[in-house]
C-alpha positions in Angstrom: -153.4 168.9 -94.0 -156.7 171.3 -94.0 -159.2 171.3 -96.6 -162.8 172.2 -97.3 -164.9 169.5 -97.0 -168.6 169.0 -97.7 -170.2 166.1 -95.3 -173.8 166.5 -96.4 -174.7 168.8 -99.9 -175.3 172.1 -98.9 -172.9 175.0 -97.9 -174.0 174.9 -94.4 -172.9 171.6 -94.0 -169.1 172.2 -95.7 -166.5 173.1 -93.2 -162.3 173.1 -93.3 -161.0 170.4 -91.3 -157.9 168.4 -91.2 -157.8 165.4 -93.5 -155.5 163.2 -94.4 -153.3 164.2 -97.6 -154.3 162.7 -100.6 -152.9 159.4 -101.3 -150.1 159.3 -104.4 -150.6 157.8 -107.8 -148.2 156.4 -110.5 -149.0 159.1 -113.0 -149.5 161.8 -110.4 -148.3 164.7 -109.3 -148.7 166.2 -105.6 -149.0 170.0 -105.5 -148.7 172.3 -102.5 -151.6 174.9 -103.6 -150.5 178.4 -103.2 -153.9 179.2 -104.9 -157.4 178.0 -105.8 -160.0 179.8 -108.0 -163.2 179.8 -106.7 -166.5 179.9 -108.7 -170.4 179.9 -109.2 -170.0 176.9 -110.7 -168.2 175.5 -107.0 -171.7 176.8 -105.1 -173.6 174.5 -107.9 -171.7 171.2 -107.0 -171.9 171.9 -103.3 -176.1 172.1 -103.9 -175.9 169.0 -105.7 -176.8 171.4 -108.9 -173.8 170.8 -111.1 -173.8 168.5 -114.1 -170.7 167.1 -112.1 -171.8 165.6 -109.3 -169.8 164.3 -106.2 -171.1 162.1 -103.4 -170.5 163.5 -99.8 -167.9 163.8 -98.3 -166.0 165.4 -101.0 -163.6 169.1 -101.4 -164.6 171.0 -103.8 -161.7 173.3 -106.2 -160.8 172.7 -109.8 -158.5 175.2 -110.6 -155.0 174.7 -108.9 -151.4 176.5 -108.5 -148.4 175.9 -107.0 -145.0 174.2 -106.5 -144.4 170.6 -107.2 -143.9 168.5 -104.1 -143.7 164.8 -105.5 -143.5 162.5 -108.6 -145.0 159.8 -110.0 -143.2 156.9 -111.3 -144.7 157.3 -114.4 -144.4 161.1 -114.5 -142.0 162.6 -116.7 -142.9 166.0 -117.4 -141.9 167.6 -114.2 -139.5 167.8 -110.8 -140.1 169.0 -107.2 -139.8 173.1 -106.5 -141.6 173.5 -110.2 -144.2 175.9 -110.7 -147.0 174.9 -112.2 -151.1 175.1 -112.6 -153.6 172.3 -112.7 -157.0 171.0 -113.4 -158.6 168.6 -111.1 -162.4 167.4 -110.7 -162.3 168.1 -107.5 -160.1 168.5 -104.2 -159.0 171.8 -105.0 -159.8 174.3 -101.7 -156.6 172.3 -99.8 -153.4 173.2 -99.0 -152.5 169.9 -101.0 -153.7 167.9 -104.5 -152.5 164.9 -106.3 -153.2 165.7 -109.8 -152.7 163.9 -113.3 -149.9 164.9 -114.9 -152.1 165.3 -118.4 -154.1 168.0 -116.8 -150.9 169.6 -114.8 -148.9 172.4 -116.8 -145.7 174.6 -116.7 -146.7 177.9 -115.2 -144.2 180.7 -116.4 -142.4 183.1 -114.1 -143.9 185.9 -114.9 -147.4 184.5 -114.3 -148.7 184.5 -110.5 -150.6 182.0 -109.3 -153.5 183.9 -109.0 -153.7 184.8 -112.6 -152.6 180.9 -113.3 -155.9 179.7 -111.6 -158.2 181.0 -114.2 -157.1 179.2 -117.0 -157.7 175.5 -116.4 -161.1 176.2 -116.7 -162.4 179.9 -117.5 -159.4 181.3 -119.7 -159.3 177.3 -121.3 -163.0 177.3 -122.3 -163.1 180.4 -124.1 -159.8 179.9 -126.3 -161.4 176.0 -126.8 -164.9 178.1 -127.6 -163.4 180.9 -129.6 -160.3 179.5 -131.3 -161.5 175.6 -131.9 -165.4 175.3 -131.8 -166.2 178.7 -133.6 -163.4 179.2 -135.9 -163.0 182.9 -135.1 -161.6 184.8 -137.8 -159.7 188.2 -137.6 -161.9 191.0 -138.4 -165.0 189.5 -137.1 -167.3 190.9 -134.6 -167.6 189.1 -131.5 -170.4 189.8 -128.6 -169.8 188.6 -125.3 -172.7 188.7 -122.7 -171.5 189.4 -118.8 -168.3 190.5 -120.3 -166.9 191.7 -116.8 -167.2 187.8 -115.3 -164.2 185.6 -114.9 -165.4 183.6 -118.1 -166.8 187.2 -119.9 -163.5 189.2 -119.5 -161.7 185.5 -120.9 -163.8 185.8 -123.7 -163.4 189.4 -124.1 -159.2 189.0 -124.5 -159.2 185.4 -126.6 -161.4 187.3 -128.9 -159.2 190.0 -128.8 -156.0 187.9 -129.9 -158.0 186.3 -132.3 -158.5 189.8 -134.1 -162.0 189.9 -133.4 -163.7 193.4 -132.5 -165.8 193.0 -129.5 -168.9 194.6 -128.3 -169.4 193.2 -124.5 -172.5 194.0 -122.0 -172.5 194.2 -118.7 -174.6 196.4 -115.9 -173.0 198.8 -114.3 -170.5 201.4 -115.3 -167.4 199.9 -113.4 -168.1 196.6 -115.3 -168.2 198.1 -118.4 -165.0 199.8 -117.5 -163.5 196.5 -116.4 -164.3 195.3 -120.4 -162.4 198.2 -122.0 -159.4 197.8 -119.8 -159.3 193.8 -120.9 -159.8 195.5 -124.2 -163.2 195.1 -125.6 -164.2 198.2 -128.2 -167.9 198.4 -127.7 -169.8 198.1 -124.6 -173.3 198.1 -123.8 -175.0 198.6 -120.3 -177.7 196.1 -121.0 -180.0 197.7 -117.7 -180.3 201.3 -120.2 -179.5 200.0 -123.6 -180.5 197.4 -125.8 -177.7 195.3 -126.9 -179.9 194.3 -129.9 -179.5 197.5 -131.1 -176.3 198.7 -130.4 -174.9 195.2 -132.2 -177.3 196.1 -135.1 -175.8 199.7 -135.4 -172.4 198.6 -135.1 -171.9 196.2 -137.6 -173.9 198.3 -140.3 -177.2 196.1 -139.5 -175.5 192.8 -140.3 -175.0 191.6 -136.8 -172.6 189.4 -134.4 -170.6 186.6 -136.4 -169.9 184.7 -132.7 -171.9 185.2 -129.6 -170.1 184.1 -126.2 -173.2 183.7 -123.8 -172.8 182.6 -120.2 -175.8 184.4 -119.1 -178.8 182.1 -121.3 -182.9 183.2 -120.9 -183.6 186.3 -123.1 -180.3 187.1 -123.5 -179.9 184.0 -125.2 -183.0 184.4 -127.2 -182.7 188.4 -128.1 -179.0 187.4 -129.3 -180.3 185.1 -131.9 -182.0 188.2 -133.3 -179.0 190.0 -133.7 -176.6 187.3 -135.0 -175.1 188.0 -138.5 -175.8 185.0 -141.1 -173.4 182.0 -141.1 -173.4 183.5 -137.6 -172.3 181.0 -134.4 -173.6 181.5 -131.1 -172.2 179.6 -127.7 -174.6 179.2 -124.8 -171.8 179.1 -122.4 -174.1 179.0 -119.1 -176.9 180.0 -117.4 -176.1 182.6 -114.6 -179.5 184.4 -115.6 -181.0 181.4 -114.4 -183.2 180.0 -117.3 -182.0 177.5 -119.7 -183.2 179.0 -123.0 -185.2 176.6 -125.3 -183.8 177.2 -128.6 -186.2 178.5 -131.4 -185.3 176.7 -134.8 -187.3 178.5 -136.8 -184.4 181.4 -136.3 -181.8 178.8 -136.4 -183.1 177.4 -140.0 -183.6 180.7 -141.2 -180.7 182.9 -140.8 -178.0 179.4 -141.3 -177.1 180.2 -137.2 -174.7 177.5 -135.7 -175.7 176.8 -131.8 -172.0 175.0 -130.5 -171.8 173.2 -127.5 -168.5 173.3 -125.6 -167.8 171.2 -122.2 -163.9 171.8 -121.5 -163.9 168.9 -119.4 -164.4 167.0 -122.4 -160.9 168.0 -123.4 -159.2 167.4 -120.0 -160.7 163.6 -119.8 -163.2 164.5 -117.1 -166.3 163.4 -119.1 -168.2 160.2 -119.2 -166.3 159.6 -122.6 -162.3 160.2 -122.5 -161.4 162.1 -125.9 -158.6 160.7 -128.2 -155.2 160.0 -126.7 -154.1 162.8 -129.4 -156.2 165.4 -127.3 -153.7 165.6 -124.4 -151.0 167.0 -126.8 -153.5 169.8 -128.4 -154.7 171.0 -124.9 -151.1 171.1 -123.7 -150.2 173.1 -126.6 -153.7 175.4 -126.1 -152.0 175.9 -122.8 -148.6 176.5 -123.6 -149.6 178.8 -125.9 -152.2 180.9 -123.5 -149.9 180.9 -121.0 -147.2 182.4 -123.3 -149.4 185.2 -124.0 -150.3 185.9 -120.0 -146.1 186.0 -119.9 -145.9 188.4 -122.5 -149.0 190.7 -120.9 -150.9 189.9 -123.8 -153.9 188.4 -121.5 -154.2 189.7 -117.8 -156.3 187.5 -115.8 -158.3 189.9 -113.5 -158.6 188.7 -109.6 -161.0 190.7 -107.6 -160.2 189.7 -103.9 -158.3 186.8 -102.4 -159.0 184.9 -99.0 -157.2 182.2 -96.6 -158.7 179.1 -97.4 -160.2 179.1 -93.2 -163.1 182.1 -94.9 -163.8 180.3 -98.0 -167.4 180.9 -97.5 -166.7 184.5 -97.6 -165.2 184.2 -100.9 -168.0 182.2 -102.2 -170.4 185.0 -100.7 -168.7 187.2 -103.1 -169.9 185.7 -106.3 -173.1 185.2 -105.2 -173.4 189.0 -104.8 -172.6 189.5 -108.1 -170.2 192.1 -108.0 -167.4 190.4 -108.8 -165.2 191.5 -111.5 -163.1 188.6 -113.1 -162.8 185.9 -109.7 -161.9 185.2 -106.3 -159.1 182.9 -105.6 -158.5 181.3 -102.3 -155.1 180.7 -100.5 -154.0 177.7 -98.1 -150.5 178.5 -97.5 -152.1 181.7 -95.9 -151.9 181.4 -92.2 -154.9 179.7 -90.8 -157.5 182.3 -89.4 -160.4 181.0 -87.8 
Protein backbone atom coordinates (compact mmCIF):
# COMPACT_ATOMS: atom_id res chain seq x y z
CA UNK A 1 0.00 0.00 0.00
CA UNK A 2 1.21 3.83 -0.13
CA UNK A 3 1.78 5.82 2.83
CA UNK A 4 3.61 8.88 4.11
CA UNK A 5 6.58 8.08 5.65
CA UNK A 6 9.09 10.15 7.55
CA UNK A 7 12.91 8.48 7.31
CA UNK A 8 14.72 11.18 9.09
CA UNK A 9 12.61 14.13 11.27
CA UNK A 10 11.99 16.88 9.12
CA UNK A 11 9.41 17.37 6.30
CA UNK A 12 12.04 17.32 3.70
CA UNK A 13 12.95 14.11 4.54
CA UNK A 14 9.00 12.50 4.59
CA UNK A 15 7.97 11.13 1.34
CA UNK A 16 4.83 8.56 0.19
CA UNK A 17 6.12 5.31 -0.71
CA UNK A 18 4.87 1.82 -0.74
CA UNK A 19 5.04 -0.10 2.41
CA UNK A 20 3.92 -3.04 3.55
CA UNK A 21 0.29 -2.94 5.15
CA UNK A 22 0.23 -2.94 8.63
CA UNK A 23 0.35 -6.14 10.35
CA UNK A 24 -3.13 -7.42 12.15
CA UNK A 25 -3.90 -7.59 15.85
CA UNK A 26 -6.29 -9.61 18.08
CA UNK A 27 -8.25 -6.59 19.15
CA UNK A 28 -7.75 -4.73 15.92
CA UNK A 29 -9.51 -3.42 13.33
CA UNK A 30 -8.09 -2.75 9.64
CA UNK A 31 -9.54 0.28 7.98
CA UNK A 32 -9.24 1.28 4.28
CA UNK A 33 -8.95 5.24 4.86
CA UNK A 34 -11.16 7.19 2.68
CA UNK A 35 -9.89 10.21 4.70
CA UNK A 36 -7.28 11.65 7.05
CA UNK A 37 -7.31 15.06 8.88
CA UNK A 38 -4.31 16.82 8.67
CA UNK A 39 -2.93 19.24 11.31
CA UNK A 40 -0.41 21.80 12.89
CA UNK A 41 -0.02 19.49 15.34
CA UNK A 42 1.14 16.61 12.36
CA UNK A 43 4.09 19.47 11.19
CA UNK A 44 5.15 19.43 15.15
CA UNK A 45 5.73 15.57 15.34
CA UNK A 46 7.43 15.47 12.02
CA UNK A 47 10.06 18.32 13.61
CA UNK A 48 10.47 16.20 16.46
CA UNK A 49 8.43 19.15 18.32
CA UNK A 50 5.42 17.32 19.61
CA UNK A 51 4.91 16.12 23.12
CA UNK A 52 4.29 12.77 21.19
CA UNK A 53 7.32 11.74 19.82
CA UNK A 54 7.97 8.91 17.23
CA UNK A 55 11.34 7.58 16.19
CA UNK A 56 12.06 7.54 12.37
CA UNK A 57 10.74 5.83 10.24
CA UNK A 58 7.25 6.46 11.17
CA UNK A 59 3.63 7.80 9.17
CA UNK A 60 2.24 10.39 10.63
CA UNK A 61 -2.13 10.79 10.75
CA UNK A 62 -4.28 10.44 13.82
CA UNK A 63 -7.59 11.10 12.70
CA UNK A 64 -9.06 8.21 10.42
CA UNK A 65 -12.29 7.38 8.25
CA UNK A 66 -13.46 4.73 6.41
CA UNK A 67 -14.87 1.22 5.76
CA UNK A 68 -14.01 -1.75 7.75
CA UNK A 69 -11.83 -4.25 5.96
CA UNK A 70 -10.94 -6.96 8.74
CA UNK A 71 -11.57 -8.20 12.28
CA UNK A 72 -9.95 -9.07 15.16
CA UNK A 73 -10.58 -12.20 17.00
CA UNK A 74 -11.24 -10.32 19.91
CA UNK A 75 -13.24 -7.59 18.23
CA UNK A 76 -16.80 -7.59 18.63
CA UNK A 77 -18.06 -4.24 18.06
CA UNK A 78 -17.94 -4.30 14.26
CA UNK A 79 -18.07 -6.22 10.66
CA UNK A 80 -16.43 -5.66 7.20
CA UNK A 81 -18.16 -2.89 4.67
CA UNK A 82 -18.92 -0.75 8.12
CA UNK A 83 -18.35 2.87 8.26
CA UNK A 84 -16.60 4.05 10.79
CA UNK A 85 -13.96 6.87 12.24
CA UNK A 86 -10.85 6.26 14.38
CA UNK A 87 -8.17 7.52 16.48
CA UNK A 88 -4.64 6.26 16.08
CA UNK A 89 -1.20 7.57 17.43
CA UNK A 90 0.02 7.48 14.37
CA UNK A 91 -0.02 5.75 10.76
CA UNK A 92 -2.81 7.78 9.66
CA UNK A 93 -1.70 9.51 5.96
CA UNK A 94 -2.19 5.67 4.35
CA UNK A 95 -4.55 4.19 2.34
CA UNK A 96 -4.68 1.51 5.20
CA UNK A 97 -4.62 1.40 9.40
CA UNK A 98 -5.04 -1.25 11.94
CA UNK A 99 -6.61 0.49 14.73
CA UNK A 100 -7.95 -0.59 18.33
CA UNK A 101 -11.19 -1.22 18.48
CA UNK A 102 -11.51 1.13 21.81
CA UNK A 103 -10.55 4.05 19.83
CA UNK A 104 -12.65 2.92 16.57
CA UNK A 105 -16.45 4.25 16.39
CA UNK A 106 -19.66 3.86 14.34
CA UNK A 107 -19.75 6.73 11.92
CA UNK A 108 -23.48 7.53 10.91
CA UNK A 109 -24.79 7.87 7.36
CA UNK A 110 -25.39 11.11 7.23
CA UNK A 111 -21.86 12.09 8.34
CA UNK A 112 -18.95 12.12 5.55
CA UNK A 113 -15.83 11.19 6.18
CA UNK A 114 -14.42 14.34 6.01
CA UNK A 115 -16.54 15.90 8.69
CA UNK A 116 -15.89 12.32 10.68
CA UNK A 117 -12.10 13.11 10.73
CA UNK A 118 -12.31 15.99 13.00
CA UNK A 119 -13.65 14.55 15.86
CA UNK A 120 -11.22 11.93 17.26
CA UNK A 121 -9.20 14.68 18.11
CA UNK A 122 -10.41 18.40 17.56
CA UNK A 123 -14.39 18.08 17.90
CA UNK A 124 -13.35 15.30 20.99
CA UNK A 125 -11.13 17.74 22.88
CA UNK A 126 -13.42 20.47 23.04
CA UNK A 127 -16.63 18.48 24.20
CA UNK A 128 -13.95 16.62 26.82
CA UNK A 129 -12.80 20.53 27.58
CA UNK A 130 -16.15 22.12 27.64
CA UNK A 131 -18.62 19.45 28.72
CA UNK A 132 -16.24 17.37 31.34
CA UNK A 133 -13.22 19.49 32.62
CA UNK A 134 -15.08 22.96 32.76
CA UNK A 135 -18.59 22.01 33.70
CA UNK A 136 -20.13 24.44 31.18
CA UNK A 137 -23.37 25.54 32.22
CA UNK A 138 -26.31 26.89 30.00
CA UNK A 139 -26.35 30.60 30.01
CA UNK A 140 -22.74 31.12 30.57
CA UNK A 141 -20.49 33.13 28.46
CA UNK A 142 -17.85 31.40 26.69
CA UNK A 143 -14.68 33.01 24.76
CA UNK A 144 -12.94 31.15 22.35
CA UNK A 145 -9.55 32.47 20.95
CA UNK A 146 -8.77 31.57 17.04
CA UNK A 147 -12.40 30.73 16.83
CA UNK A 148 -12.22 30.01 12.95
CA UNK A 149 -9.43 27.00 13.52
CA UNK A 150 -10.43 23.40 13.26
CA UNK A 151 -10.23 23.19 17.29
CA UNK A 152 -11.82 27.17 17.54
CA UNK A 153 -14.92 26.55 15.36
CA UNK A 154 -15.19 22.93 17.67
CA UNK A 155 -15.20 25.00 20.58
CA UNK A 156 -17.37 27.51 19.15
CA UNK A 157 -20.48 24.69 18.42
CA UNK A 158 -19.82 22.45 21.81
CA UNK A 159 -20.27 25.66 23.55
CA UNK A 160 -23.11 26.33 21.55
CA UNK A 161 -24.94 22.91 22.51
CA UNK A 162 -24.01 23.47 25.86
CA UNK A 163 -26.11 26.71 25.94
CA UNK A 164 -23.22 28.85 26.35
CA UNK A 165 -23.26 32.41 24.52
CA UNK A 166 -20.00 32.87 22.80
CA UNK A 167 -17.88 35.69 21.95
CA UNK A 168 -15.00 34.23 19.52
CA UNK A 169 -11.84 36.30 17.98
CA UNK A 170 -10.23 35.76 15.09
CA UNK A 171 -8.32 38.21 12.38
CA UNK A 172 -9.82 38.76 9.50
CA UNK A 173 -13.40 39.40 8.36
CA UNK A 174 -13.94 36.01 6.59
CA UNK A 175 -12.80 34.26 9.84
CA UNK A 176 -15.08 36.08 11.83
CA UNK A 177 -17.77 35.25 9.37
CA UNK A 178 -16.80 31.56 9.48
CA UNK A 179 -17.62 31.90 13.63
CA UNK A 180 -21.17 33.25 13.06
CA UNK A 181 -22.01 30.65 10.56
CA UNK A 182 -20.80 27.73 13.20
CA UNK A 183 -22.90 30.02 15.42
CA UNK A 184 -20.88 32.03 17.77
CA UNK A 185 -22.94 35.61 18.89
CA UNK A 186 -20.11 37.88 19.47
CA UNK A 187 -16.97 38.20 17.48
CA UNK A 188 -14.06 40.28 17.88
CA UNK A 189 -11.27 41.01 15.15
CA UNK A 190 -8.52 40.91 17.67
CA UNK A 191 -5.92 42.93 14.90
CA UNK A 192 -8.56 46.32 15.47
CA UNK A 193 -10.29 45.52 18.70
CA UNK A 194 -9.46 44.51 21.95
CA UNK A 195 -11.04 41.42 23.00
CA UNK A 196 -10.50 42.59 26.72
CA UNK A 197 -12.88 45.06 26.10
CA UNK A 198 -15.44 43.85 24.03
CA UNK A 199 -15.73 40.66 26.68
CA UNK A 200 -15.87 43.39 29.49
CA UNK A 201 -18.81 45.27 27.64
CA UNK A 202 -20.60 42.21 26.89
CA UNK A 203 -21.09 40.52 29.95
CA UNK A 204 -21.94 43.91 31.89
CA UNK A 205 -18.17 44.14 33.17
CA UNK A 206 -18.25 40.77 34.80
CA UNK A 207 -16.30 38.81 32.28
CA UNK A 208 -15.85 35.19 30.52
CA UNK A 209 -16.98 32.22 32.89
CA UNK A 210 -14.76 29.59 30.42
CA UNK A 211 -11.97 30.68 28.13
CA UNK A 212 -11.05 28.07 25.24
CA UNK A 213 -7.39 29.19 24.31
CA UNK A 214 -5.37 27.45 21.63
CA UNK A 215 -3.50 30.44 20.74
CA UNK A 216 -1.34 31.00 24.58
CA UNK A 217 1.37 34.26 24.96
CA UNK A 218 -0.67 37.51 25.59
CA UNK A 219 -3.71 36.13 24.61
CA UNK A 220 -3.33 33.82 27.35
CA UNK A 221 -2.24 36.44 29.77
CA UNK A 222 -4.84 39.44 28.61
CA UNK A 223 -7.71 36.68 28.95
CA UNK A 224 -6.93 36.27 32.60
CA UNK A 225 -7.89 39.89 32.87
CA UNK A 226 -11.11 39.53 31.52
CA UNK A 227 -12.20 36.22 33.16
CA UNK A 228 -15.40 36.53 35.37
CA UNK A 229 -14.79 35.09 39.08
CA UNK A 230 -15.15 31.35 39.71
CA UNK A 231 -14.10 31.87 36.07
CA UNK A 232 -12.14 28.64 34.21
CA UNK A 233 -9.74 29.16 31.58
CA UNK A 234 -8.19 26.22 29.21
CA UNK A 235 -4.79 26.79 27.61
CA UNK A 236 -5.65 24.55 24.78
CA UNK A 237 -2.24 25.28 22.75
CA UNK A 238 0.20 27.46 21.62
CA UNK A 239 -0.14 28.39 17.92
CA UNK A 240 0.95 32.09 18.92
CA UNK A 241 4.07 30.44 19.71
CA UNK A 242 4.85 31.36 23.44
CA UNK A 243 3.99 29.12 26.26
CA UNK A 244 2.47 31.68 28.66
CA UNK A 245 3.88 31.55 32.32
CA UNK A 246 0.92 31.76 34.43
CA UNK A 247 0.64 34.78 36.88
CA UNK A 248 -0.89 33.42 40.32
CA UNK A 249 -1.25 36.49 41.78
CA UNK A 250 -4.44 36.74 39.14
CA UNK A 251 -5.17 33.18 39.67
CA UNK A 252 -5.39 33.67 43.76
CA UNK A 253 -7.20 36.74 43.41
CA UNK A 254 -10.13 36.48 41.17
CA UNK A 255 -10.71 32.25 42.38
CA UNK A 256 -9.69 31.54 38.35
CA UNK A 257 -9.47 27.67 37.61
CA UNK A 258 -6.39 27.05 34.90
CA UNK A 259 -7.62 23.14 33.54
CA UNK A 260 -5.47 21.02 31.77
CA UNK A 261 -6.95 18.70 29.09
CA UNK A 262 -4.77 16.08 27.02
CA UNK A 263 -7.56 13.93 24.99
CA UNK A 264 -5.10 11.27 24.52
CA UNK A 265 -5.38 10.74 28.02
CA UNK A 266 -8.92 9.57 27.39
CA UNK A 267 -8.17 7.38 24.31
CA UNK A 268 -5.16 5.41 26.34
CA UNK A 269 -2.46 7.09 24.40
CA UNK A 270 -0.66 8.54 27.47
CA UNK A 271 2.10 7.30 29.56
CA UNK A 272 -0.61 6.36 32.11
CA UNK A 273 -3.77 4.29 30.61
CA UNK A 274 -7.00 5.88 32.31
CA UNK A 275 -9.61 3.50 34.14
CA UNK A 276 -10.98 0.60 32.09
CA UNK A 277 -14.49 2.57 32.82
CA UNK A 278 -13.07 5.38 30.48
CA UNK A 279 -13.56 3.48 27.25
CA UNK A 280 -17.35 3.32 27.91
CA UNK A 281 -17.67 7.36 28.69
CA UNK A 282 -15.60 8.32 25.53
CA UNK A 283 -17.61 5.93 23.43
CA UNK A 284 -20.66 7.42 24.68
CA UNK A 285 -18.94 11.25 24.24
CA UNK A 286 -18.73 9.95 20.75
CA UNK A 287 -21.95 8.45 20.14
CA UNK A 288 -23.44 11.28 21.36
CA UNK A 289 -21.25 14.02 19.14
CA UNK A 290 -21.70 12.16 16.35
CA UNK A 291 -25.52 12.06 16.87
CA UNK A 292 -25.59 15.70 16.86
CA UNK A 293 -23.26 16.08 13.42
CA UNK A 294 -26.29 13.48 12.00
CA UNK A 295 -28.87 15.64 13.05
CA UNK A 296 -26.84 19.00 11.63
CA UNK A 297 -26.59 20.13 14.99
CA UNK A 298 -22.54 20.37 14.58
CA UNK A 299 -21.03 20.89 11.03
CA UNK A 300 -17.45 20.11 10.89
CA UNK A 301 -16.05 22.74 8.50
CA UNK A 302 -13.32 21.31 5.81
CA UNK A 303 -11.45 23.88 3.95
CA UNK A 304 -9.75 21.90 1.02
CA UNK A 305 -8.95 18.25 0.49
CA UNK A 306 -5.88 16.61 -1.31
CA UNK A 307 -4.69 12.94 -2.63
CA UNK A 308 -2.66 11.68 -0.11
CA UNK A 309 0.59 11.85 -3.25
CA UNK A 310 0.46 16.15 -2.30
CA UNK A 311 0.20 15.83 1.36
CA UNK A 312 2.84 18.50 1.69
CA UNK A 313 0.64 20.81 -0.07
CA UNK A 314 -2.05 20.26 2.39
CA UNK A 315 0.33 20.73 5.30
CA UNK A 316 1.55 24.03 3.46
CA UNK A 317 -1.91 25.17 3.92
CA UNK A 318 -1.97 25.37 7.66
CA UNK A 319 1.11 26.69 7.93
CA UNK A 320 -0.20 29.76 6.00
CA UNK A 321 -2.68 30.24 8.24
CA UNK A 322 -5.59 30.73 6.29
CA UNK A 323 -7.23 27.88 6.90
CA UNK A 324 -10.75 27.85 8.04
CA UNK A 325 -11.71 24.69 10.12
CA UNK A 326 -8.98 21.74 8.42
CA UNK A 327 -7.54 20.01 5.57
CA UNK A 328 -8.17 16.37 5.21
CA UNK A 329 -6.19 14.17 2.98
CA UNK A 330 -7.56 11.26 0.72
CA UNK A 331 -5.70 7.82 -0.28
CA UNK A 332 -8.34 6.16 -2.13
CA UNK A 333 -7.96 9.30 -4.52
CA UNK A 334 -6.03 8.26 -7.57
CA UNK A 335 -2.38 8.57 -7.08
CA UNK A 336 -1.00 11.85 -8.65
CA UNK A 337 2.49 12.34 -8.60
Amino acid sequence: MKAVVCHRLGLDHTELTEVDPPGMRSDGIRIQVHSAGVSFANLLVLEGKHQNRWDPPFTPGTEIAGIVLECGDETSLFKPGDRVVAGVRNGGFAEQVVAPEATVFALPDAVGFDAAVQFPTIYATAYGALKWRANVAAGETLLVHGAAGGSGLAAVEIGKRLGARVIATAGDAGKLEAARRHGADVTVNYRTENFRDVVLRETSQRGADVIFDPVGGDTFTESLRCIAPDGRIIPMGFAGGTIPQIPANLVLVKNVSVIGIYWGYYMGWGKQAPPASMQDRVRGAFDEMLGWAAAGKLRPETYATYPLAHFKDALGAITERKVIGRVALHPQTAFRA
